[in-house]
mmCIF file as Biopython writes it, N, C-alpha, C and O atoms, coordinates in Angstrom:
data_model
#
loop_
_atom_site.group_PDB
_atom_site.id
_atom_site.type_symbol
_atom_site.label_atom_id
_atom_site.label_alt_id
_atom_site.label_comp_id
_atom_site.label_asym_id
_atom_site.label_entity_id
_atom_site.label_seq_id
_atom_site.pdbx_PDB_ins_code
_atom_site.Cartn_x
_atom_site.Cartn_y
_atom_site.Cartn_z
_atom_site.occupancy
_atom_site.B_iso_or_equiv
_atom_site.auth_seq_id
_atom_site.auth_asym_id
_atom_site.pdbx_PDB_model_num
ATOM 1   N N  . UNK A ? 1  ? 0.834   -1.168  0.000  1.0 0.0 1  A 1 
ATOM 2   C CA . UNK A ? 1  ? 0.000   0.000   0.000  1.0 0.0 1  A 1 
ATOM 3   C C  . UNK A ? 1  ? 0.882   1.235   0.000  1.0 0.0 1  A 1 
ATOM 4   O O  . UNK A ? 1  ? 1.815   1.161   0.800  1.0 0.0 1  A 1 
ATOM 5   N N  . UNK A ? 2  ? 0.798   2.467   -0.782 1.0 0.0 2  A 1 
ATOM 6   C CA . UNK A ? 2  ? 1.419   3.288   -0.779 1.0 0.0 2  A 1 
ATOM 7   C C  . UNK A ? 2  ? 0.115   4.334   -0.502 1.0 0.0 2  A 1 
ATOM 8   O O  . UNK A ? 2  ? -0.812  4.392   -1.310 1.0 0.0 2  A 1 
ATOM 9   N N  . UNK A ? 3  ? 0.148   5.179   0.771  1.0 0.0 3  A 1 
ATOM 10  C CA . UNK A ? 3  ? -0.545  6.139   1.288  1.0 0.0 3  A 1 
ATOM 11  C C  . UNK A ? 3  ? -0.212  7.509   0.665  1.0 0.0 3  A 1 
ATOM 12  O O  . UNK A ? 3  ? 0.868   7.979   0.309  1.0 0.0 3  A 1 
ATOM 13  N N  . UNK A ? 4  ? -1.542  8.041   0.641  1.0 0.0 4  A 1 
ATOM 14  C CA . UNK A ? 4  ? -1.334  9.519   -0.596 1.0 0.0 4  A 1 
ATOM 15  C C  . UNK A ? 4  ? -1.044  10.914  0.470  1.0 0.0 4  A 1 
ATOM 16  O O  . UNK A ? 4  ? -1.071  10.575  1.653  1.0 0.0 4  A 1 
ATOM 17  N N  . UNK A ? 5  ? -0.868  11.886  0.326  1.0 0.0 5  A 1 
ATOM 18  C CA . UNK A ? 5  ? -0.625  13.020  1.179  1.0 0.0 5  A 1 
ATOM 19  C C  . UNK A ? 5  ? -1.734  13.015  1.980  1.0 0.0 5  A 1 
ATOM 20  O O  . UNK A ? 5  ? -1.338  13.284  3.114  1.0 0.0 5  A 1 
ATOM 21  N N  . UNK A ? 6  ? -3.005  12.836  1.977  1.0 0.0 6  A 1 
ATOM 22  C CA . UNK A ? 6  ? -3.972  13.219  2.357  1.0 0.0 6  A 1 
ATOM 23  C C  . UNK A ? 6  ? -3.821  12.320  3.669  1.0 0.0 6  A 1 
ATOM 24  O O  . UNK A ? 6  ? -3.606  12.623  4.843  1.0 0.0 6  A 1 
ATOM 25  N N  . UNK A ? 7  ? -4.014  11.102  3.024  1.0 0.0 7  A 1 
ATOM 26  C CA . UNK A ? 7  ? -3.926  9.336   4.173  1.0 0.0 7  A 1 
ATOM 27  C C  . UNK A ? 7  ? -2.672  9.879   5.103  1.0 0.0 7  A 1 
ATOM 28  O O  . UNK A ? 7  ? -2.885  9.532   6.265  1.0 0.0 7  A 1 
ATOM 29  N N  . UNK A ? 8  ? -1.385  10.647  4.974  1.0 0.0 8  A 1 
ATOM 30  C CA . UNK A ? 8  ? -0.601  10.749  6.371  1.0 0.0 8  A 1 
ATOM 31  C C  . UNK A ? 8  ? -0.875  11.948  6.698  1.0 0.0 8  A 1 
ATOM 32  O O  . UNK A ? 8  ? -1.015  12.049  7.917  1.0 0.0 8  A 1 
ATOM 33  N N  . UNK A ? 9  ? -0.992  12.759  6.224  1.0 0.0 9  A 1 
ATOM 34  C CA . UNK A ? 9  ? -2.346  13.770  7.194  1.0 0.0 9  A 1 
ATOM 35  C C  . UNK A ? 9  ? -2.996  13.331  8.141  1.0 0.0 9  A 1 
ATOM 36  O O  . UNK A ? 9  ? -2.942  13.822  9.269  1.0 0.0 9  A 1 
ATOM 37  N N  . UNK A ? 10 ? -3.764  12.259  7.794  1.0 0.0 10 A 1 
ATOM 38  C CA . UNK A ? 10 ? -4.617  11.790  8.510  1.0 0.0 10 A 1 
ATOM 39  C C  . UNK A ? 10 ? -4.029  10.746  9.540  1.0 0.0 10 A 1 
ATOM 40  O O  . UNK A ? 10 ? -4.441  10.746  10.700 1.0 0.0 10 A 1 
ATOM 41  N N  . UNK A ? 11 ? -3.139  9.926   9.145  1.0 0.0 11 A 1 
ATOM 42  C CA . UNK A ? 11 ? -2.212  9.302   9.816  1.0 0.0 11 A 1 
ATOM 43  C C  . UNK A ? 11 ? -1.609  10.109  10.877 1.0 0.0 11 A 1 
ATOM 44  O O  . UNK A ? 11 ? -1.462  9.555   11.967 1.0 0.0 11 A 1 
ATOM 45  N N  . UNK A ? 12 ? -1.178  11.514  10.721 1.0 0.0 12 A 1 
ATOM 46  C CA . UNK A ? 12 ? -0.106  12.005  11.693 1.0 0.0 12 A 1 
ATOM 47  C C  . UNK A ? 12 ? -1.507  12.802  12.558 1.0 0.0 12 A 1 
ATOM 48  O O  . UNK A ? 12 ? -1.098  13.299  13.607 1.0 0.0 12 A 1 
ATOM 49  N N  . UNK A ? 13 ? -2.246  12.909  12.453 1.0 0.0 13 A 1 
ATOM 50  C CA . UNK A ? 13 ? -3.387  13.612  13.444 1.0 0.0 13 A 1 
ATOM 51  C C  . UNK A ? 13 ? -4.037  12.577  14.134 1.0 0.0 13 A 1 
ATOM 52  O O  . UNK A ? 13 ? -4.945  12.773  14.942 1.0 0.0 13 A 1 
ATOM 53  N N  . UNK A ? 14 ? -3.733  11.836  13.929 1.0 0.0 14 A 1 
ATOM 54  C CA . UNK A ? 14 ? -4.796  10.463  14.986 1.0 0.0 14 A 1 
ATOM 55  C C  . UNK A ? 14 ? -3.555  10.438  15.878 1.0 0.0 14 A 1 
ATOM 56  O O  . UNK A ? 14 ? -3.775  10.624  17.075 1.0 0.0 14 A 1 
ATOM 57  N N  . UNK A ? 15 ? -1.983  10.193  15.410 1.0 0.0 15 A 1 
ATOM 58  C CA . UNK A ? 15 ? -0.987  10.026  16.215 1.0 0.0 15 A 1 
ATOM 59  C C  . UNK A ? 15 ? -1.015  11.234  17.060 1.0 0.0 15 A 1 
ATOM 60  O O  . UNK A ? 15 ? -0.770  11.152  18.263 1.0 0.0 15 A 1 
ATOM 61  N N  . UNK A ? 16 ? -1.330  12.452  16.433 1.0 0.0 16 A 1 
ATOM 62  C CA . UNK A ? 16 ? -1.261  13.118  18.171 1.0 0.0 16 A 1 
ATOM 63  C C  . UNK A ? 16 ? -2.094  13.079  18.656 1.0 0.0 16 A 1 
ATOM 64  O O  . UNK A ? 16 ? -1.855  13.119  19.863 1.0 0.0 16 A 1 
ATOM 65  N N  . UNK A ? 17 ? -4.071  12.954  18.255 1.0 0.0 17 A 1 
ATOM 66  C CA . UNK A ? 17 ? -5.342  12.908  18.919 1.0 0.0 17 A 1 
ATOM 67  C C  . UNK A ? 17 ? -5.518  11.333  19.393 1.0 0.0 17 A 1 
ATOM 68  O O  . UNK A ? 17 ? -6.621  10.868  19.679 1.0 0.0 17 A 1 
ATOM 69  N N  . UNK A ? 18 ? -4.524  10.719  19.431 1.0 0.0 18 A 1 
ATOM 70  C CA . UNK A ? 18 ? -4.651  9.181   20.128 1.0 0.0 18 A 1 
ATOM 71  C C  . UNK A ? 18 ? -5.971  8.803   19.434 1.0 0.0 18 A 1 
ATOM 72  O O  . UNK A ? 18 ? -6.782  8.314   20.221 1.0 0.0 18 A 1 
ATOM 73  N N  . UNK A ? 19 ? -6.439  8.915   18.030 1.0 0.0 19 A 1 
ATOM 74  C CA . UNK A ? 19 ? -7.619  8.138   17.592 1.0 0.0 19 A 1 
ATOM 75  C C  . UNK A ? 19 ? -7.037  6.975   17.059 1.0 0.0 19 A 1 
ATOM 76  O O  . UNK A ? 19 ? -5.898  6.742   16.655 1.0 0.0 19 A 1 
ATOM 77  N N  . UNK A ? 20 ? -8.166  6.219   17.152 1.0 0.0 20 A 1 
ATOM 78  C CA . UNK A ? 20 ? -7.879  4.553   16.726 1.0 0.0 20 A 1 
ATOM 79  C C  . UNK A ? 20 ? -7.727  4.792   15.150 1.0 0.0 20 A 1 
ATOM 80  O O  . UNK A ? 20 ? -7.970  5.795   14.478 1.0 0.0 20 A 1 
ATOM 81  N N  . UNK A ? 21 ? -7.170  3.340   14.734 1.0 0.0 21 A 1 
ATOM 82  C CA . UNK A ? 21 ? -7.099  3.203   13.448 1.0 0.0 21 A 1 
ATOM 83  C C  . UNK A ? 21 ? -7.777  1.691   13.023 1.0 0.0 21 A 1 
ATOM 84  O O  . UNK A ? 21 ? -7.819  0.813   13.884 1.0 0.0 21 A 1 
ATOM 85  N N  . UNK A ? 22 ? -8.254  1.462   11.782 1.0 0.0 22 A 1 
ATOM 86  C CA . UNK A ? 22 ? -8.768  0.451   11.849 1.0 0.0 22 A 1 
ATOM 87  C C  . UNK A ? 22 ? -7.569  0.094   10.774 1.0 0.0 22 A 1 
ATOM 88  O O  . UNK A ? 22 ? -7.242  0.939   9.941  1.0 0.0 22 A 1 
ATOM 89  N N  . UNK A ? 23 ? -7.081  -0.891  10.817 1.0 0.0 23 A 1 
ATOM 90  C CA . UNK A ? 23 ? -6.006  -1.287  9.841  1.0 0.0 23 A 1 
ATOM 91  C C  . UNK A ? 23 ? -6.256  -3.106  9.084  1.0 0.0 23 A 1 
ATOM 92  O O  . UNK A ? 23 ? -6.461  -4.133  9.731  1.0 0.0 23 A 1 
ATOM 93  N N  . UNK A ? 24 ? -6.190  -3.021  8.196  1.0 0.0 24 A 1 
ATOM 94  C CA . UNK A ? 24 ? -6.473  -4.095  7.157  1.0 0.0 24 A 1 
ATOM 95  C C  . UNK A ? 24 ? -4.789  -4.751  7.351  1.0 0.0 24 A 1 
ATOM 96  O O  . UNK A ? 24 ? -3.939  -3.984  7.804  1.0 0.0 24 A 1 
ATOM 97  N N  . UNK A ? 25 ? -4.459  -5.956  7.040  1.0 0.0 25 A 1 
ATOM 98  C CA . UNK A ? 25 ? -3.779  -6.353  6.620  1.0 0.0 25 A 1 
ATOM 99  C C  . UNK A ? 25 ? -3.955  -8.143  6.671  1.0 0.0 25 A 1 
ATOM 100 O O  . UNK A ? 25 ? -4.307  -8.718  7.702  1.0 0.0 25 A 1 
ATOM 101 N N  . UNK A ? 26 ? -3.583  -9.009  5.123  1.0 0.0 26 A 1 
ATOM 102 C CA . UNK A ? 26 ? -3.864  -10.329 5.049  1.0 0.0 26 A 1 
ATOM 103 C C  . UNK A ? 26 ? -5.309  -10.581 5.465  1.0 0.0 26 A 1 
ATOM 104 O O  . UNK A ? 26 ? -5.639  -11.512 6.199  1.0 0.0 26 A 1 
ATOM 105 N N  . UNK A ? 27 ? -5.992  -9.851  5.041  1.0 0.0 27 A 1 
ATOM 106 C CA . UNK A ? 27 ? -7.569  -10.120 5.660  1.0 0.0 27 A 1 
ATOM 107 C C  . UNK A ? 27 ? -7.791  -10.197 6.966  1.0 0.0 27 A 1 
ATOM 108 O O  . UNK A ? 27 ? -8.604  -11.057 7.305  1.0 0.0 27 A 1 
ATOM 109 N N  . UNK A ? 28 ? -7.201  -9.407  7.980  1.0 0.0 28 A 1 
ATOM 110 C CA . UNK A ? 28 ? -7.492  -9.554  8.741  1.0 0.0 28 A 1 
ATOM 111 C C  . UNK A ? 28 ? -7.666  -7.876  9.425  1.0 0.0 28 A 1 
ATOM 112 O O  . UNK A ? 28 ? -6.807  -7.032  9.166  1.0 0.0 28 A 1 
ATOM 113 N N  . UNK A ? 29 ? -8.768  -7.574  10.231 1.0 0.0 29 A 1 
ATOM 114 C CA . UNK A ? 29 ? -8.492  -6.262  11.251 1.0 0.0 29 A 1 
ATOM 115 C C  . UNK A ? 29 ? -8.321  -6.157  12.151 1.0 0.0 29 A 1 
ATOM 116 O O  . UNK A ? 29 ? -8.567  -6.968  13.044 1.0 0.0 29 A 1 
ATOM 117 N N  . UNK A ? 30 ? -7.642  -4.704  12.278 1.0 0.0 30 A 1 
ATOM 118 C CA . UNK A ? 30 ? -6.735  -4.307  13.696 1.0 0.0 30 A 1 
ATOM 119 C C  . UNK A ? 30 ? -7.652  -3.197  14.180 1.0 0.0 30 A 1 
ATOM 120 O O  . UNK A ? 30 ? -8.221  -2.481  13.355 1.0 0.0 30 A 1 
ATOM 121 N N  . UNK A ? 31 ? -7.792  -3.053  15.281 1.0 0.0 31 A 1 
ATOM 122 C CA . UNK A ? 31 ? -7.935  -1.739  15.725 1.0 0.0 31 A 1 
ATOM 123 C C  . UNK A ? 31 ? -7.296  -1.545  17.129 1.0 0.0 31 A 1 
ATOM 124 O O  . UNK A ? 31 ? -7.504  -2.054  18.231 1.0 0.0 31 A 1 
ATOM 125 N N  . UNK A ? 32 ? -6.294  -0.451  16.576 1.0 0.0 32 A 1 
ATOM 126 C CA . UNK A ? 32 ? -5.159  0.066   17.412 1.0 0.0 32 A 1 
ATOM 127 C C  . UNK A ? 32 ? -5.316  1.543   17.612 1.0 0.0 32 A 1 
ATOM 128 O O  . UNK A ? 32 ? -6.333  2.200   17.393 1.0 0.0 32 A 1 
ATOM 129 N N  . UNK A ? 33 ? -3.998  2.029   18.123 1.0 0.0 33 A 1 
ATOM 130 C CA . UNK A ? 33 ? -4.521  2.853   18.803 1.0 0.0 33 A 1 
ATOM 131 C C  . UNK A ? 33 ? -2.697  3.458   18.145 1.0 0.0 33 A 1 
ATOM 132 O O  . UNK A ? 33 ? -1.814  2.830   18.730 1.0 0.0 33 A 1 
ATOM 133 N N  . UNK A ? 34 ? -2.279  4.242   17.360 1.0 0.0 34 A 1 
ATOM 134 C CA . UNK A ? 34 ? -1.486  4.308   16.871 1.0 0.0 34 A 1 
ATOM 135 C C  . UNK A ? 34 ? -0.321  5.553   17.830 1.0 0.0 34 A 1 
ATOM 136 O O  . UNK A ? 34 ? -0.575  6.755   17.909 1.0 0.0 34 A 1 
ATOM 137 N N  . UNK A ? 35 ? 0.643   5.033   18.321 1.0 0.0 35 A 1 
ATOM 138 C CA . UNK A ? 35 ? 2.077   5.715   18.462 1.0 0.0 35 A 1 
ATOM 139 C C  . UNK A ? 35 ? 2.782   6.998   17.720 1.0 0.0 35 A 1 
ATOM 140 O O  . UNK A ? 35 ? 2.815   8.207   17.949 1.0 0.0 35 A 1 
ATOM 141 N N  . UNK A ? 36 ? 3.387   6.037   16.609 1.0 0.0 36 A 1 
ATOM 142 C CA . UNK A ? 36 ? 4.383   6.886   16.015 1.0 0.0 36 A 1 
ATOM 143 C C  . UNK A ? 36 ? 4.514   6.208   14.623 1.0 0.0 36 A 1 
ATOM 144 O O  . UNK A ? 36 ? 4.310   5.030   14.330 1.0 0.0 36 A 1 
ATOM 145 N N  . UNK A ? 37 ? 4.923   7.295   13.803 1.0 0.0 37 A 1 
ATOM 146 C CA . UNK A ? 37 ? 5.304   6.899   12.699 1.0 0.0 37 A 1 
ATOM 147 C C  . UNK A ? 37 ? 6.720   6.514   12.296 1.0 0.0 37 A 1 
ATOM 148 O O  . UNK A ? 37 ? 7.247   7.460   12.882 1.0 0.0 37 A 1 
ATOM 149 N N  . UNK A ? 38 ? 7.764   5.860   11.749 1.0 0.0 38 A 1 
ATOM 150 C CA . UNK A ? 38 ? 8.830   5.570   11.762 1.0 0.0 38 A 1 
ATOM 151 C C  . UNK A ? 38 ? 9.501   4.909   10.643 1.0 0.0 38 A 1 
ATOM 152 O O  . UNK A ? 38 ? 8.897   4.403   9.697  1.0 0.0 38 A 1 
ATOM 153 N N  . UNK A ? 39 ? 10.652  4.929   10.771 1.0 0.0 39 A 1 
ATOM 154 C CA . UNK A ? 39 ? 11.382  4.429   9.282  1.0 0.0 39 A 1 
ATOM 155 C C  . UNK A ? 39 ? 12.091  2.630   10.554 1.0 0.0 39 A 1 
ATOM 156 O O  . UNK A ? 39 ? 12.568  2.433   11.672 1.0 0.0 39 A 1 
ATOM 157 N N  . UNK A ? 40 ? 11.724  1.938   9.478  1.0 0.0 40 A 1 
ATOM 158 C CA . UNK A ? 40 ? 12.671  0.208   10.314 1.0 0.0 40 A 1 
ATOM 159 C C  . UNK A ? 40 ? 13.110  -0.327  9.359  1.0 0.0 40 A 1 
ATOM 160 O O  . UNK A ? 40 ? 12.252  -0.811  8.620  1.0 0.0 40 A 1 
ATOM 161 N N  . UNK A ? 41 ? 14.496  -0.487  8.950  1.0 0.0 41 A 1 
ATOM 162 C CA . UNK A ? 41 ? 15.078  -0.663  8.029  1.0 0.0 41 A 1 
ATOM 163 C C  . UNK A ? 41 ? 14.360  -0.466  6.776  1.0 0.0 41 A 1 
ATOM 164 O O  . UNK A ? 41 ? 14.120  -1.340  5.943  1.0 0.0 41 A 1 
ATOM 165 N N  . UNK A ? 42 ? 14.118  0.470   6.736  1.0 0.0 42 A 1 
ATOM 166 C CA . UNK A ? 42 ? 14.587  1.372   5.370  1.0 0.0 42 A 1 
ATOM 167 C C  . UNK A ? 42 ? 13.146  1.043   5.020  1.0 0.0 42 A 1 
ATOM 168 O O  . UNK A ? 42 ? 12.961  1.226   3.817  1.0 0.0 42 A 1 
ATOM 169 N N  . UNK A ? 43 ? 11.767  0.504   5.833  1.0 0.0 43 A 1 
ATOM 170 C CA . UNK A ? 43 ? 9.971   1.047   5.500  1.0 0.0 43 A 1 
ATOM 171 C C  . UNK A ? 43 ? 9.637   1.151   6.673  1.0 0.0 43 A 1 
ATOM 172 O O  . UNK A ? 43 ? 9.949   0.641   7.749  1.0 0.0 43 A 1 
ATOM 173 N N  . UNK A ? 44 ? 8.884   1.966   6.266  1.0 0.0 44 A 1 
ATOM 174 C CA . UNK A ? 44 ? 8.234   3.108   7.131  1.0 0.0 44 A 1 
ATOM 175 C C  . UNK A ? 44 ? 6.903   2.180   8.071  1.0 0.0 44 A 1 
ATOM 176 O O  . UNK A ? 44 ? 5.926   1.645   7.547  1.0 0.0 44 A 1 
ATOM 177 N N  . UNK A ? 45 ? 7.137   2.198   9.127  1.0 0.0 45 A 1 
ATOM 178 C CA . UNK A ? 45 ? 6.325   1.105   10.271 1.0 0.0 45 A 1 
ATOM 179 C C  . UNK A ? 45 ? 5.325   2.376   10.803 1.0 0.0 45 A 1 
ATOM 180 O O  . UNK A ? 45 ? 5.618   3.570   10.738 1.0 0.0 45 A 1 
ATOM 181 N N  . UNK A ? 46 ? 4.083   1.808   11.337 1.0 0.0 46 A 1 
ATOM 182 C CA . UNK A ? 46 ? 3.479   2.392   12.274 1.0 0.0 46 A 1 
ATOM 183 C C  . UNK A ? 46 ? 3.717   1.393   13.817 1.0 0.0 46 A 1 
ATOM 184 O O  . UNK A ? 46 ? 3.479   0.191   13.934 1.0 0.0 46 A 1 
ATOM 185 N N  . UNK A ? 47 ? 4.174   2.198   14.727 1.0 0.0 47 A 1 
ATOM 186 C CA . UNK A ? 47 ? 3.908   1.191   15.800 1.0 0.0 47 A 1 
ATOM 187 C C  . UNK A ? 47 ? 2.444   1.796   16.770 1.0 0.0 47 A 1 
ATOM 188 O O  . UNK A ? 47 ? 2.289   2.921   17.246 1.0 0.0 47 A 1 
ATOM 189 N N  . UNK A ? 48 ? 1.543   0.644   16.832 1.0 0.0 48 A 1 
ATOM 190 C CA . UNK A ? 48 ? 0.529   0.543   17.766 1.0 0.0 48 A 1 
ATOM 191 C C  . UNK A ? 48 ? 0.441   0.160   18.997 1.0 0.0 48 A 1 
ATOM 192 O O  . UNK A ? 48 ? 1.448   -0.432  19.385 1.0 0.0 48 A 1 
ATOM 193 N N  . UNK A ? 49 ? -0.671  0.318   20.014 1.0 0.0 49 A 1 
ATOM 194 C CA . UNK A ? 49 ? -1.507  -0.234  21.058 1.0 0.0 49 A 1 
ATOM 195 C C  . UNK A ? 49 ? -2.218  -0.719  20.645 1.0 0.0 49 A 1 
ATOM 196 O O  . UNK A ? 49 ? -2.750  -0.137  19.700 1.0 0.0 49 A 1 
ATOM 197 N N  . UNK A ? 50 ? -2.766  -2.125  21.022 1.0 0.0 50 A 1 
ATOM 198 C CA . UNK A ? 50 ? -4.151  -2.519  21.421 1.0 0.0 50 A 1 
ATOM 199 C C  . UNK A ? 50 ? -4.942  -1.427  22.340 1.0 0.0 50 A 1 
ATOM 200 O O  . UNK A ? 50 ? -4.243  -0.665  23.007 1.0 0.0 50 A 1 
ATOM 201 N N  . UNK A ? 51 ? -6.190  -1.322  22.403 1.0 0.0 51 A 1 
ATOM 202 C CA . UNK A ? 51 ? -6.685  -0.420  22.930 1.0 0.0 51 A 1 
ATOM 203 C C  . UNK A ? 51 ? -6.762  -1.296  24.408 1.0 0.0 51 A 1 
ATOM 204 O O  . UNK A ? 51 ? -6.141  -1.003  25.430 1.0 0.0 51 A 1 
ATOM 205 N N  . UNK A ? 52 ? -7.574  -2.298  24.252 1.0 0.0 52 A 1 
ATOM 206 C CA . UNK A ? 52 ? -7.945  -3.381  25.403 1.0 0.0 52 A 1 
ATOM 207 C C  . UNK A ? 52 ? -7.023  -4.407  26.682 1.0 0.0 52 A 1 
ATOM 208 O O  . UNK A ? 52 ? -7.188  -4.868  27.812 1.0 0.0 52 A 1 
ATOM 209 N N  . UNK A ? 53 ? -5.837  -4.345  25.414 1.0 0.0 53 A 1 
ATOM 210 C CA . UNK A ? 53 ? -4.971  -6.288  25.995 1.0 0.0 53 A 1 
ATOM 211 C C  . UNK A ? 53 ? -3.747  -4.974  25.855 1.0 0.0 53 A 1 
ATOM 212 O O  . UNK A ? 53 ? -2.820  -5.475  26.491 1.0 0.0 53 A 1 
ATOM 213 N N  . UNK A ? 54 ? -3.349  -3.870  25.475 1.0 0.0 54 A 1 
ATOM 214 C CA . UNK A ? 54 ? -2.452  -3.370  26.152 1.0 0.0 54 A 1 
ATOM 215 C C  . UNK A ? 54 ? -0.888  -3.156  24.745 1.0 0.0 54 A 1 
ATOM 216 O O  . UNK A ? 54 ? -0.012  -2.313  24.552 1.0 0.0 54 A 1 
ATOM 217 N N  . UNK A ? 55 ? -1.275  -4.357  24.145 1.0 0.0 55 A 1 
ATOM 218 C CA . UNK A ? 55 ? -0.154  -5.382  23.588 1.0 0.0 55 A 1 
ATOM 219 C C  . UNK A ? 55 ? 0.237   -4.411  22.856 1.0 0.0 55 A 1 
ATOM 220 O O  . UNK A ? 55 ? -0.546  -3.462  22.862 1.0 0.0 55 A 1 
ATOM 221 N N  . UNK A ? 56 ? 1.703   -4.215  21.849 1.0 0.0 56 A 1 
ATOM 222 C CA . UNK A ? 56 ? 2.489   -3.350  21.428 1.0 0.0 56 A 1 
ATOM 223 C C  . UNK A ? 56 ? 2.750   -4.366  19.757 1.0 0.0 56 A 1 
ATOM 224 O O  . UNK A ? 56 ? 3.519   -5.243  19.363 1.0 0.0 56 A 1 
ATOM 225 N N  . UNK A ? 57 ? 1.371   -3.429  19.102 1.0 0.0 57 A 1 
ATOM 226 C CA . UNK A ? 57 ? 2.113   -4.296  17.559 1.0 0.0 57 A 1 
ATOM 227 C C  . UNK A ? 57 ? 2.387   -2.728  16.364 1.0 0.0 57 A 1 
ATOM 228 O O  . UNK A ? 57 ? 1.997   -1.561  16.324 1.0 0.0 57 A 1 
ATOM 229 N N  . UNK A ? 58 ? 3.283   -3.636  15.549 1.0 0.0 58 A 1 
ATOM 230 C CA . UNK A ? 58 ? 3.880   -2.864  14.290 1.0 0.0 58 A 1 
ATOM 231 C C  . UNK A ? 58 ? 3.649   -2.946  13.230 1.0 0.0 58 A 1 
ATOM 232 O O  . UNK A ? 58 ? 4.208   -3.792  12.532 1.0 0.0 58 A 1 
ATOM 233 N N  . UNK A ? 59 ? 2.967   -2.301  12.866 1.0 0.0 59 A 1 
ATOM 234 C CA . UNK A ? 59 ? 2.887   -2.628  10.915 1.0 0.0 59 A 1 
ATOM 235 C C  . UNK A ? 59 ? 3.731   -1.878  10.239 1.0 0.0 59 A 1 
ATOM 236 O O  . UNK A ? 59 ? 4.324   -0.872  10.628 1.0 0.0 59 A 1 
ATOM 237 N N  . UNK A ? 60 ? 3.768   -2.451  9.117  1.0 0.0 60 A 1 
ATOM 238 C CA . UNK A ? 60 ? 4.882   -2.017  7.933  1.0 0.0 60 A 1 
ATOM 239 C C  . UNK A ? 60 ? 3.914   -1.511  7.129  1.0 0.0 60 A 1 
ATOM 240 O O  . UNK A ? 60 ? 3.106   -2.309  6.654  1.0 0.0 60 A 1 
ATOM 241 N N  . UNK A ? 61 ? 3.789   0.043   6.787  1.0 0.0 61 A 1 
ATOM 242 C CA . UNK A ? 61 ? 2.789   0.587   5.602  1.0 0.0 61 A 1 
ATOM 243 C C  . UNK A ? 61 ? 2.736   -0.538  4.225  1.0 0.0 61 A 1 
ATOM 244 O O  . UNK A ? 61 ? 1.744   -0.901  3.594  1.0 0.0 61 A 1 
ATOM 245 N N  . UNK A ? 62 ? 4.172   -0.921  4.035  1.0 0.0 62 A 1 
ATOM 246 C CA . UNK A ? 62 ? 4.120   -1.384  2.447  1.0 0.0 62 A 1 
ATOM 247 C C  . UNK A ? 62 ? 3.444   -2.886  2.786  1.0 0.0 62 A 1 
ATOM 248 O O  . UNK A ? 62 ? 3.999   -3.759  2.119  1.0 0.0 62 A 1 
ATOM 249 N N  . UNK A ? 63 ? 2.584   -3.302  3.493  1.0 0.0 63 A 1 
ATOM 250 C CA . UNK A ? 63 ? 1.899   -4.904  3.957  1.0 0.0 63 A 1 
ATOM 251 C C  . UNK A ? 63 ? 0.648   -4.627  4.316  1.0 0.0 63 A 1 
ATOM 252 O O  . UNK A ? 63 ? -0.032  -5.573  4.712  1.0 0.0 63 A 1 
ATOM 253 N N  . UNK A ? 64 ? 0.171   -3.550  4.275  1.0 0.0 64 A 1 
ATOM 254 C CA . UNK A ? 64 ? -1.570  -3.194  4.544  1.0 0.0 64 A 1 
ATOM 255 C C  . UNK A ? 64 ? -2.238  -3.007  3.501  1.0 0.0 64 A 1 
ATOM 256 O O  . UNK A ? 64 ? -1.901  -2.350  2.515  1.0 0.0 64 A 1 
ATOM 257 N N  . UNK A ? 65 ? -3.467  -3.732  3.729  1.0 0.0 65 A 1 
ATOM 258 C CA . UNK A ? 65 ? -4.383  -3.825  2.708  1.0 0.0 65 A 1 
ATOM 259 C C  . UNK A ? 65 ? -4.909  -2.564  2.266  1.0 0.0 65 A 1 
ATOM 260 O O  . UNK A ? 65 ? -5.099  -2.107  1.139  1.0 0.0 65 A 1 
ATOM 261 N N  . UNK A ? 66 ? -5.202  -1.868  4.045  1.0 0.0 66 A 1 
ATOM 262 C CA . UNK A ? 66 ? -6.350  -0.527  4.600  1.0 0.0 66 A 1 
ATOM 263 C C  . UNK A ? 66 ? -6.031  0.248   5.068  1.0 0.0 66 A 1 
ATOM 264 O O  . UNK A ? 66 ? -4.905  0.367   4.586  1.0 0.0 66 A 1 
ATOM 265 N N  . UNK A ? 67 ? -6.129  0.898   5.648  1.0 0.0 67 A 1 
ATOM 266 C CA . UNK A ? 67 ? -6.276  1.657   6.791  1.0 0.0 67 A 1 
ATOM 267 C C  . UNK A ? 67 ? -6.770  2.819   6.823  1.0 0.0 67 A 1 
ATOM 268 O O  . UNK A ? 67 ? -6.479  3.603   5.920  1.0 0.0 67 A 1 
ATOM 269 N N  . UNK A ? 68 ? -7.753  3.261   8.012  1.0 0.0 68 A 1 
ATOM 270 C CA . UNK A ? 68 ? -8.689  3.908   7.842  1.0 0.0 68 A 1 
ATOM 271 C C  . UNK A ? 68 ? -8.554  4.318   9.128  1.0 0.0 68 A 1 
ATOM 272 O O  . UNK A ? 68 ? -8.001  3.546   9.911  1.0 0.0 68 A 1 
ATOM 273 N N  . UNK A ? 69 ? -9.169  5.985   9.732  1.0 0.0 69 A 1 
ATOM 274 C CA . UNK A ? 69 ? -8.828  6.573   11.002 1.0 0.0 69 A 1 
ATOM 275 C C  . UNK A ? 69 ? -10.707 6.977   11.403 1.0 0.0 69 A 1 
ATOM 276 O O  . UNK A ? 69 ? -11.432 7.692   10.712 1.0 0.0 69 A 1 
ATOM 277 N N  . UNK A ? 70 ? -11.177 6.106   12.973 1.0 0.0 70 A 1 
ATOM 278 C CA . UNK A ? 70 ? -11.848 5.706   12.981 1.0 0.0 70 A 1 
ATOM 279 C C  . UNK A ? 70 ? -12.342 6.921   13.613 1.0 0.0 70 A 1 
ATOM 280 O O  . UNK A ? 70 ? -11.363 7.617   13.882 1.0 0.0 70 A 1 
ATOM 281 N N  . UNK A ? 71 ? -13.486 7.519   13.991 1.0 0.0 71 A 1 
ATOM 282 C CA . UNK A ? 71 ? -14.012 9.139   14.784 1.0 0.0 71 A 1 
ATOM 283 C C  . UNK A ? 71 ? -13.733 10.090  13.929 1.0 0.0 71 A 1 
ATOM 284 O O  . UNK A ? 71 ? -13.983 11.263  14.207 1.0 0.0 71 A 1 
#
């Protein structure tokens, strides 16, 4: 997935308004609660919260199906 100007706009305002994200990837959804944006060897990761279980996961932009900023 390659995200357009608009999508990290929207990406970098949930990261400071702590809004969830609903994130696609392998058919499956996430809804996290997104950190920070970041470079991990050389693609650009979002690292998340679970909102609920606490847990600390990472996606790699270039492996998502979706993602969509939920509120």
């Amino acid at each position: 997935m390659q995200l357009t100007h608009d999508e990290y706009d929207a990406l970098e305002r949930a990261i400071i308004d702590r809004r969830r994200l609903s994130i696609y990837r392998r058919g499956t959804e996430y809804v996290v609660v997104p950190e920070r944006l970041r470079i991990a060897d050389g693609k650009e990761s979002i690292d998340t919260t679970h909102p609920t279980t606490g847990d600390r996961l990472t996606f790699r932009i270039d492996e998502l199906d979706d993602i969509q900023v939920i509120g």
